[in-house]
C-alpha positions in Angstrom: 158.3 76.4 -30.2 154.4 75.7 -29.9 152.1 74.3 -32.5 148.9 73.2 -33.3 146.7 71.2 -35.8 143.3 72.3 -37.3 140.6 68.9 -37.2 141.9 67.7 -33.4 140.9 70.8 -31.8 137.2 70.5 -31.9 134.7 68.0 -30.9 131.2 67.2 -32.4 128.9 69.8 -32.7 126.9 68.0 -30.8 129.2 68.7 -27.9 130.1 72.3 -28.5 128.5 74.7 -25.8 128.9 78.3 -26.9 128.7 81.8 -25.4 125.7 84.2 -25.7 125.5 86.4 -28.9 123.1 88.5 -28.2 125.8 91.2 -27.6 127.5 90.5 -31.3 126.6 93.6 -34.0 126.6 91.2 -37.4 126.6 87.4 -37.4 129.1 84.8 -37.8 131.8 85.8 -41.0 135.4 84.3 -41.4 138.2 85.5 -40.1 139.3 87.0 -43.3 137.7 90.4 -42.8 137.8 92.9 -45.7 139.4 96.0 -44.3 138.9 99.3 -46.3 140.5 102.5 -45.6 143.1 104.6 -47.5 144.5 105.6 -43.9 147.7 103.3 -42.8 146.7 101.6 -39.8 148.7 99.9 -36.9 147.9 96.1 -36.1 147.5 95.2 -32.8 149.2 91.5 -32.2 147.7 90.1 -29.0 149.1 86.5 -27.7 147.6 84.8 -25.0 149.6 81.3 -23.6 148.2 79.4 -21.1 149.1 76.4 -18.8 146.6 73.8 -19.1 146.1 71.5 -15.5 147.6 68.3 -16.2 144.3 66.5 -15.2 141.7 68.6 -17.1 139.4 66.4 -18.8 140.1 66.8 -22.6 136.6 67.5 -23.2 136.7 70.9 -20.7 139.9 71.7 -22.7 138.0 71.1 -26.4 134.9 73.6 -25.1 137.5 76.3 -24.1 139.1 76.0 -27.6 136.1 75.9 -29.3 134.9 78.8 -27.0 137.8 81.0 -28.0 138.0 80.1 -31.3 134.1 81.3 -31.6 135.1 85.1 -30.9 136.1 85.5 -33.9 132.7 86.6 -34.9 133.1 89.6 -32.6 133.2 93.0 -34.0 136.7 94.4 -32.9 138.6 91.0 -33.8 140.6 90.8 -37.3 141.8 87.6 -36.4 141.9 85.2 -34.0 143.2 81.7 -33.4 143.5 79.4 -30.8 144.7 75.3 -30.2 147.2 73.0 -28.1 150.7 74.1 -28.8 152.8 71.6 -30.5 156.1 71.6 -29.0 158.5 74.5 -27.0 162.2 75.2 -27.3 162.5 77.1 -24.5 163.0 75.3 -20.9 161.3 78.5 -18.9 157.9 77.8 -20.5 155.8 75.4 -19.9 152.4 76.8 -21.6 150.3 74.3 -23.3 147.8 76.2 -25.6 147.9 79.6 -27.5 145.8 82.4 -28.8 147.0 84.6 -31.7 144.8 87.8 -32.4 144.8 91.0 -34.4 143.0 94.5 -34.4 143.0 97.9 -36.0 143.8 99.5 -32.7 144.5 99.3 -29.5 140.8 100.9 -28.8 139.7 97.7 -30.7 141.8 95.2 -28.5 140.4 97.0 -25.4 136.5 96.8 -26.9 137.7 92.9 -26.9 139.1 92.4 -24.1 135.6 94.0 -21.8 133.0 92.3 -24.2 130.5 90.3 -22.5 131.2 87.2 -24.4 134.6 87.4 -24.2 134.5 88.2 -20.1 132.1 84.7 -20.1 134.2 82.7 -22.1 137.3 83.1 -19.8 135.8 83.2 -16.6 133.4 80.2 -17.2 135.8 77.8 -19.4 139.9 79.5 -19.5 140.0 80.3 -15.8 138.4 77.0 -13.7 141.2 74.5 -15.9 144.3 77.0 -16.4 147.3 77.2 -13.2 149.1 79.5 -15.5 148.0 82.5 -17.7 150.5 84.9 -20.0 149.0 87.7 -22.4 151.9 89.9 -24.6 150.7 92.5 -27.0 152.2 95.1 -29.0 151.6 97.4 -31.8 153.2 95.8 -35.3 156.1 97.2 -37.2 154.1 97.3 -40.1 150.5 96.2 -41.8 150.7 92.4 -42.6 149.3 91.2 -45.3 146.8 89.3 -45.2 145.5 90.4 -41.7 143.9 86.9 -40.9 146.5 84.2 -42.2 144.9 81.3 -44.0 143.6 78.0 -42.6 146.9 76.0 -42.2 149.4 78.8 -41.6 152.1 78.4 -38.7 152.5 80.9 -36.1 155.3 81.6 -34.0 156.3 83.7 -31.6 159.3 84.6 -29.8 159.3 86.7 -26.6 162.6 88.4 -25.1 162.9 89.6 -21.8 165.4 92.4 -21.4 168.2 92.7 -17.8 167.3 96.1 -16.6 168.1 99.5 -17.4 169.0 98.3 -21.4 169.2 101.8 -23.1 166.4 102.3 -25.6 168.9 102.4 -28.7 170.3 99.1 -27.7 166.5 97.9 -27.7 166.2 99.1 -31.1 169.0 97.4 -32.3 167.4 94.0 -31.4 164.1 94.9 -32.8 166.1 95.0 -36.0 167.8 92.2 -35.5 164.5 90.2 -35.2 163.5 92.0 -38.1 166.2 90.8 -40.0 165.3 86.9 -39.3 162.4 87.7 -42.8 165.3 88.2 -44.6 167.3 85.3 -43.5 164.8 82.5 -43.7 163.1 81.8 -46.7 159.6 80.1 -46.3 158.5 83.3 -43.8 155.1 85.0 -45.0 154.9 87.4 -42.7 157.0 88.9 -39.5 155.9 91.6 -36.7 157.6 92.6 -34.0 157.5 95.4 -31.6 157.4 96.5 -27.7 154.9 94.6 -25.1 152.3 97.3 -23.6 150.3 94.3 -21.6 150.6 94.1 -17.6 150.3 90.5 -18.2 153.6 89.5 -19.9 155.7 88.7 -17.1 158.5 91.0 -18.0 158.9 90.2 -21.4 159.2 93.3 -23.3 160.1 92.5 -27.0 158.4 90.3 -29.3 158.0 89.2 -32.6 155.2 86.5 -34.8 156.7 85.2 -37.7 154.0 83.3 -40.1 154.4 80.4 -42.4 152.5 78.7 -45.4 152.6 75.7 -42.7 154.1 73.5 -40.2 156.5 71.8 -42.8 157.9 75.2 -43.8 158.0 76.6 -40.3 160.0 73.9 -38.9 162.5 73.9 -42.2 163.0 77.6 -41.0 163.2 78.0 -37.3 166.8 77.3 -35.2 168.7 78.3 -38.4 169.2 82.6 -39.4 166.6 83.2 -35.9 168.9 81.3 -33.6 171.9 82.6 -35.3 170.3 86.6 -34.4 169.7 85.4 -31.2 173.1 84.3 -30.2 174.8 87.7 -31.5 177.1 89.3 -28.9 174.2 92.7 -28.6 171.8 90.3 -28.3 173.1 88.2 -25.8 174.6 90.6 -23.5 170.9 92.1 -22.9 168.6 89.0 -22.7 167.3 87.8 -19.4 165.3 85.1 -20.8 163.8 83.7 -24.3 160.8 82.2 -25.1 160.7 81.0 -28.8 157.7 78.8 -28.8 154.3 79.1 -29.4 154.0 77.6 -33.1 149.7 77.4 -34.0 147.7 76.3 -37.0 145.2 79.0 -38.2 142.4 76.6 -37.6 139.5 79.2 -38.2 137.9 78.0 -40.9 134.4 78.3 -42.8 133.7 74.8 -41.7 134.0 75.3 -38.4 132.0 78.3 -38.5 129.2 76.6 -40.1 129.2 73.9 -37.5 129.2 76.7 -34.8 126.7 78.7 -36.0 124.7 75.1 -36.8 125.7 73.9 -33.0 124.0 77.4 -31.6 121.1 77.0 -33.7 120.4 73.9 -32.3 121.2 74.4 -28.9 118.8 77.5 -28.8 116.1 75.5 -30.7 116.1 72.9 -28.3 115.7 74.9 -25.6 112.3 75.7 -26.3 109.8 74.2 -24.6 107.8 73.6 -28.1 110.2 71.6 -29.6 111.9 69.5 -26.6 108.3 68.4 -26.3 107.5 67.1 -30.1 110.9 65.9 -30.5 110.7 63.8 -26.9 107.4 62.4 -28.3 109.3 61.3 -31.4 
């Protein structure tokens, strides 16, 4: 299981180097974004791990966090998360960081995925420091509710990867057996779960997010009703491998979007010949 805390994540603003917004439609809002429609829609979870280098400077490691966390503000995104994970269960993973994202439609994750700023924060800060990149997404079992969990929630997610040629009913019956964890464990907010569509998930084809008030609840919770499911004779006789890990803070927060849109202001500001002059004269 991975996790993350909120204030660690992000150096001074002072620090921060952003992308370019010129792209963005509105301007910087929270993560909580009103959705209104009287048509049922079908969230898009999207779950990014990656492998940090085990040298990477810890500032090149801040500016990609801070980086990610900063496309929140684009159009398609509902919500979106990102920081070190905390701890893992599971011996096959060694991932060191996570992202946790939701949409209104696949349409919306694909809009996300080819934006410009999104394209320049992974090639110029992910990419150069990452040996190890996983991406699982799949459409939700229902509409969770709130759509961006509040600062402080946990998140975490459990992939499965299925031996070959498991029939399609005997999938089923695990989806409802991860659905049943909700159920079993008290302190879960919210739970998704469906089938991976991504080319990036490394044969994992099932999973789930489960989300928690916070870190004390989550870990009060997790190895007890969930382990249980996952030891059940259906269960077991179909996995190939398990990854219940990635445990995050929602660390989006108004603060830290004042201090990026306050960081950007700055750095644009100073780049004008104008003002590096009268404040170098200072």
């Amino acid at each position: 299981m991975l996790g993350l805390k909120a204030l660690p994540l992000f150096s001074a603003p002072s620090s921060l180097i952003f992308p370019s917004f010129k792209h963005l439609k509105r301007p910087f809002t929270l993560s909580t974004k009103p959705f209104k429609s009287s048509i049922t829609m079908s969230t898009i979870e999207h779950v990014v791990l990656f492998k940090v280098k085990d040298d990477t400077d810890q500032g090149k490691v801040n500016m990609m966090l801070n980086n990610l966390n900063g496309l929140v503000s684009l159009e398609p995104v509902v919500h979106l998360t990102a920081g070190p994970v905390l701890r893992t269960k599971s011996p096959i993973s060694s991932f060191t960081h996570m992202l946790h994202s939701r949409y209104k439609s696949k349409e919306e994750l694909n809009a996300y995925a080819v934006h410009p700023d999104h394209q320049r924060v992974v090639k110029e800060n992910v990419v150069p420091i990452c040996d190890d990149i996983m991406a699982v997404d799949w459409v939700a079992d229902n509409d969770p509710t709130p759509l961006s969990p509040p600062p402080g929630s946990a998140i975490k997610v459990t992939f499965l990867k299925l031996k070959e040629n498991v029939p399609n009913e005997v999938q089923g019956e695990i989806l409802g057996e991860i659905k049943g964890i909700k159920e079993g464990i008290s302190g879960v907010q919210q739970i998704t779960c469906g089938e991976n569509f991504s080319a990036r998930a490394k044969g994992f084809s099932l999973a789930s997010v489960a989300v928690f008030a916070g870190v004390e609840e989550m870990e009060a919770a997790v190895g007890k009703e969930e382990y249980a499911n996952l030891q059940k004779q259906n269960v077991k006789d179909n996995l190939d491998g398990v990854i219940v890990d990635c445990s995050v803070l929602v660390t989006t927060s108004l603060v830290f979007i004042l201090l990026h849109w306050v960081a950007r202001l700055s750095y644009s500001i100073w780049l004008k010949p104008e003002w590096q002059e009268r404040l170098l004269k200072q």
